[in-house]
C-alpha positions as CSV (number, residue, x, y, z in Angstrom):
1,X,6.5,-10.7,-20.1
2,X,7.1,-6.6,-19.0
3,X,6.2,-6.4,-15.4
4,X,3.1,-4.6,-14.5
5,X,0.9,-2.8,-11.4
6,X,-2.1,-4.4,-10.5
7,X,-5.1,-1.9,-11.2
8,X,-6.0,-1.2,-7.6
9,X,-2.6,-0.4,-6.5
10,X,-2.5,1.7,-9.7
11,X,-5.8,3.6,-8.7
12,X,-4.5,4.2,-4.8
13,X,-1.6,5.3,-6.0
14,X,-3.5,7.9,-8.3
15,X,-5.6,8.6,-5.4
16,X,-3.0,9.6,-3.1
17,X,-1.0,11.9,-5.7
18,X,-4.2,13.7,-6.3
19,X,-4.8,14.4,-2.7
20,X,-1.0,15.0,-2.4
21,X,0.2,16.5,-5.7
22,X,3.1,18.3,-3.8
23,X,3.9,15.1,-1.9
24,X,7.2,13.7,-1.9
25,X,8.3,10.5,-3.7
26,X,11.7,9.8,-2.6
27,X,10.6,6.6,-1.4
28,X,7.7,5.5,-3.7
29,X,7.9,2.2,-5.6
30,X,6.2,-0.7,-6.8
31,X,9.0,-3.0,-8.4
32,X,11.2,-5.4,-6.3
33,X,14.8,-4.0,-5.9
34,X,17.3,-7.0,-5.6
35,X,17.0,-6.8,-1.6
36,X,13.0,-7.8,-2.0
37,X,14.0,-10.5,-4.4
38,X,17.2,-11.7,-2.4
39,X,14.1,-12.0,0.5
40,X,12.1,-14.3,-1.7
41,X,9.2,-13.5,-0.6
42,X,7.4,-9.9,-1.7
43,X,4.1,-8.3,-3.3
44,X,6.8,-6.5,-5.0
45,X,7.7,-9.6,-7.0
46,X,6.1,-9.8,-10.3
47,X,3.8,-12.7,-9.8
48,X,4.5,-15.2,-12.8
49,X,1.7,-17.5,-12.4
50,X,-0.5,-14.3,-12.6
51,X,1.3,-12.4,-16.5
52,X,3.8,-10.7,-13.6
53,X,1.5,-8.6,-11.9
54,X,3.1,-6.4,-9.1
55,X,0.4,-6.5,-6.3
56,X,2.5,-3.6,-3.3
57,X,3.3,-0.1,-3.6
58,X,5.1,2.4,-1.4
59,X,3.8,5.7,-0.6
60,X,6.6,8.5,1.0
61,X,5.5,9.0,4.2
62,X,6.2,12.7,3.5
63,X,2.9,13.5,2.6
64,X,2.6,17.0,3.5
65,X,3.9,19.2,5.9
66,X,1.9,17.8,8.5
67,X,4.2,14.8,9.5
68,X,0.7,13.0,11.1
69,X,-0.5,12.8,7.7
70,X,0.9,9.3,7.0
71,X,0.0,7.6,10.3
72,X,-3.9,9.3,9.3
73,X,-3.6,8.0,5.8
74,X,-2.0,4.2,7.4
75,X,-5.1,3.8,9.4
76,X,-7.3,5.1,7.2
77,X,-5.8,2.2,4.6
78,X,-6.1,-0.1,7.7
79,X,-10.1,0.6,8.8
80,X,-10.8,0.4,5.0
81,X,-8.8,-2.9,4.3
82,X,-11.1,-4.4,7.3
83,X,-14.3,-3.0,6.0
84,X,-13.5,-3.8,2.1
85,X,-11.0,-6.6,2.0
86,X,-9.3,-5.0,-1.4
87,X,-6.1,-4.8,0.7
88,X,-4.5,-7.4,2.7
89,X,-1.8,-6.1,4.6
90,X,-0.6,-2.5,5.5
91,X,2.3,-1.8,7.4
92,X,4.0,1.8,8.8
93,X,6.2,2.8,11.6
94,X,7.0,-0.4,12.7
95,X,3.4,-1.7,12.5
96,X,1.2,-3.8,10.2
97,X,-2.5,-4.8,10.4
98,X,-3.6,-7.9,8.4
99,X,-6.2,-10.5,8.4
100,X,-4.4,-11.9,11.9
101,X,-5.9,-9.6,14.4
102,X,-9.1,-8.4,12.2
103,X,-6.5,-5.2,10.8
104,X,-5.6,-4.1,14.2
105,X,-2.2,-2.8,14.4
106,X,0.5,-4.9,16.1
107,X,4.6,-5.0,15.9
108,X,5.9,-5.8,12.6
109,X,8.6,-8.1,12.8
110,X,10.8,-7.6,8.7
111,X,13.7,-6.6,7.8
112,X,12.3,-3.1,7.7
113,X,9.7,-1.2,9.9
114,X,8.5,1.3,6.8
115,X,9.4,4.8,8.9
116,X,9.6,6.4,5.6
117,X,6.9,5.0,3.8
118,X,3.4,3.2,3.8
119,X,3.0,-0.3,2.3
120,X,0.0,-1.5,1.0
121,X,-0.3,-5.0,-0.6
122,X,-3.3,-6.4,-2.4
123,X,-5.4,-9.0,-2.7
124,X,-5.3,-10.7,-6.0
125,X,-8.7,-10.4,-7.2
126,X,-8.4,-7.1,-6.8
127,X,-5.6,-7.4,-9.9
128,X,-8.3,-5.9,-12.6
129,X,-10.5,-4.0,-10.2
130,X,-9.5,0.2,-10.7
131,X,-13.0,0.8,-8.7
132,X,-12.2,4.3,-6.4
133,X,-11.4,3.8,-2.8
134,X,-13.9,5.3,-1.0
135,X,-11.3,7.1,2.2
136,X,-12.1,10.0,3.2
137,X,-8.6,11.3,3.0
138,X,-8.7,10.6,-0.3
139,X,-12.1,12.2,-1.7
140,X,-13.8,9.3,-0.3
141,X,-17.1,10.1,1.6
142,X,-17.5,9.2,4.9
143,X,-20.7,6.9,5.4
């Protein structure tokens, strides 16, 4: 069975490159290279009890010219994650926030701290949900 993006990383990701369609993507992905499957343990690996759904993406941190952009946009993901629950981990510069401290930001510990890019893993009933992600950095509204 082919792989494939579960529909709220897919509608992020679409989020992002519309906010960002001159953003770079040197260091985008969504697939396990062999080093994520070597670790054994990655949203990046197709999940085959789930039909191989890919559950992570990686966003460039290069955003814009503004090189703040991606530490706005990581806590943005972070305060949302904590209000909404569609995400369960997000992790940039050498930080993650997760369900362990309520999605405050502490010191990532992996094999990489994600300088060049923002992770964002999802939760898995969130595998069919495309419903827009209401950040205001992304055309969201604030409330």
């Amino acid at each position: 069975m082919k792989p494939w993006l579960s529909k709220a990383a897919t509608q992020l990701r679409e989020q992002i490159d519309d906010s960002y369609p001159s953003r770079l993507r040197g260091s985008d992905g969504w697939i396990a290279d062999l080093r994520h499957q070597q670790a054994g343990k990655s949203d990046h690996i197709p999940d085959a009890k789930s039909k191989f759904v890919v559950r992570a993406i990686d966003i460039d941190a290069r955003l814009s010219d503004n090189k703040g952009d991606s530490i706005y946009l990581a806590n943005q993901l972070r305060l949302y994650a904590k209000d909404y629950g569609r995400l369960s981990y997000v992790i940039h510069k050498g930080m993650i926030a997760s369900p362990i401290l309520n999605y405050k930001w502490r010191k990532y510990r992996g094999f990489s701290p994600h300088d060049h890019h923002i992770h964002c893993s999802f939760r898995t009933n969130q595998d069919l949900n495309s419903e827009f992600f209401n950040i205001p950095l992304l055309g969201g509204k604030d409330e």
